[in-house]
N, C-alpha and C positions, 0 to 999 in steps of 0.2 A: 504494500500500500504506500500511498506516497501521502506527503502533507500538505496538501491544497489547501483545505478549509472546512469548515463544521468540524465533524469529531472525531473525520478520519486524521490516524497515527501509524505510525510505521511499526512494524513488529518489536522492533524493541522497545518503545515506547509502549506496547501494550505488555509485553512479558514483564518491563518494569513496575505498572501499576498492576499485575496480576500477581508478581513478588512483595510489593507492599500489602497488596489484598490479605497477601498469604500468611504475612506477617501479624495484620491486625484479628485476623480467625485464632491465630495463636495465642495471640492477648487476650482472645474469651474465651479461651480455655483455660489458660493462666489465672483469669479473674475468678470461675467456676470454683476453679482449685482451690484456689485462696477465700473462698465465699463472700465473696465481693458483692454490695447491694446489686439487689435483681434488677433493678431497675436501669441503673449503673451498665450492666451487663447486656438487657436487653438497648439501651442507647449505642454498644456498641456493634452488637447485630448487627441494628438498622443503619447504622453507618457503611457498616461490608456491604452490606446487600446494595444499598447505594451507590456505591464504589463497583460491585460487580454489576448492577445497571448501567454506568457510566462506559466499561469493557465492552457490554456489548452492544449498547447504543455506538460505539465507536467501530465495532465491528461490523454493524447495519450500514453505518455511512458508506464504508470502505466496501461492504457487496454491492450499496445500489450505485457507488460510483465505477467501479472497476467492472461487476461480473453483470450488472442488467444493464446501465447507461454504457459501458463500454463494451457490451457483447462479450464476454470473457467468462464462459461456460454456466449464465442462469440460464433461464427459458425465456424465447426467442419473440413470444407471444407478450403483449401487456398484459390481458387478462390473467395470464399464468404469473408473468411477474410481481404482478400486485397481488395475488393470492398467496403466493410466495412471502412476500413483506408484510403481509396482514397477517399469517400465520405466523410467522417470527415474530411481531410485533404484541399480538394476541395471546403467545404463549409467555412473554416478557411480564404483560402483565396482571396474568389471572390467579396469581399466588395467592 
């Protein structure tokens, strides 16, 4: 992926925020361990989750730039494209 604009980043830049991700999952497990207020704990959840929304919001830029807008192995059709991106989209977020 290259760094145009919106959310797309380049692979290292995403391996980097998916090794801090990795870092802060640790920390609430850490915090678990240590019995650390729940509330405390669940703040820092919803910050990962956050954080892994941000991954793969950045990784949605970078397919509808590179593999639908640039033909680079989505599907060829709009209707299939956007069905495509509304299912990825849809799945992100019905937690």
């Amino acid at each position: 992926m290259n760094t145009t604009r919106g959310y797309t980043a380049t692979k290292a830049e995403l391996m980097n925020r998916l090794s801090k991700i990795e870092g802060q999952v640790r920390g609430v497990a850490r915090m678990v361990e240590e019995d650390r207020y729940c509330i405390d704990v669940v703040t820092q959840i919803n910050a990962a989750r956050a954080a892994l929304d941000k991954v793969a919001l950045g990784l949605l830029d970078g397919h509808v730039r590179h593999c639908l807008v640039g033909g680079h192995g989505g599907p060829d059709d709009p209707d299939l494209q956007a069905e495509e991106l509304m299912g990825a989209v849809g799945r992100m977020i019905s937690r």
